[in-house]
N, C-alpha and C positions, 0 to 999 in steps of 0.2 A: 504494500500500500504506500502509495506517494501521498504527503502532505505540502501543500504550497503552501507558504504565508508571506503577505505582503514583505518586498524589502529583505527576503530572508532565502538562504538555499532550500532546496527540496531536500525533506526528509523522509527516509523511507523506515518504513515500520511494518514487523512482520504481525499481523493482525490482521481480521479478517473486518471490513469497511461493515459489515452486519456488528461486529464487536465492539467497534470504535463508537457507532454510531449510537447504542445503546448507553454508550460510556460518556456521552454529549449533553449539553445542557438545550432542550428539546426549546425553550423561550431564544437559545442564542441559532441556536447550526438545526437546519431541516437538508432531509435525503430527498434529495431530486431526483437522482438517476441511480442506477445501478453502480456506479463507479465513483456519483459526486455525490459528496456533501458540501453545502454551503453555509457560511457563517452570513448570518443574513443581516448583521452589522456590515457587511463589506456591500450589500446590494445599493448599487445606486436606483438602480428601475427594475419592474417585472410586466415584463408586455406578454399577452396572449398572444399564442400561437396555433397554430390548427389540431385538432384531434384530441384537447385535452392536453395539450403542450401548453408550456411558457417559454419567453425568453428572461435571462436573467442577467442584465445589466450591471458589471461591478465596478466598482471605483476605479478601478484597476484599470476598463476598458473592454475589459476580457467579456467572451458574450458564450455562457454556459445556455445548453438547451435540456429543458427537463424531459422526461420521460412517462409517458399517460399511464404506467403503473404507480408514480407517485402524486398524480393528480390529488386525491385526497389527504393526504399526507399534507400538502401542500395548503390545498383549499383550510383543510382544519385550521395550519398555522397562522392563515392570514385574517380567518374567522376570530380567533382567538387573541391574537397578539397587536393586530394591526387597526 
């Protein structure tokens, strides 16, 4: 598992992105994709996308595309927090 953090090398950690994610504080980082997690502190925008997609705009630049298995996952967080 690769971890980015702004400003910072990639750090790789042998753990499974199901373990980490559990290990996460669910108000700060939601699972998007099978592969990403996002600190949604770093989100600058979340624009809809077709099929139960989003896009997810970071401070950074960088432009993450979610996945329609975590559509609700998603939907919950923004119900909840936002």
């Amino acid at each position: 598992l690769q971890i980015h953090a702004a400003g910072q090398p990639t750090h790789l950690i042998r753990r499974t992105i199901q373990t980490i994610a559990g290990q996460l504080n669910p108000a700060i980082f939601v699972r998007i994709h099978r592969s990403l997690i996002v600190n949604m502190g770093r989100v600058k925008e979340i624009q809809t996308y077709q099929h139960g997609e989003y896009i997810f705009l970071m401070n950074s630049g960088t432009q993450l595309r979610s996945s329609r298995t975590y559509y609700d996952d998603i939907r919950d967080y923004l119900d909840t927090y936002s």
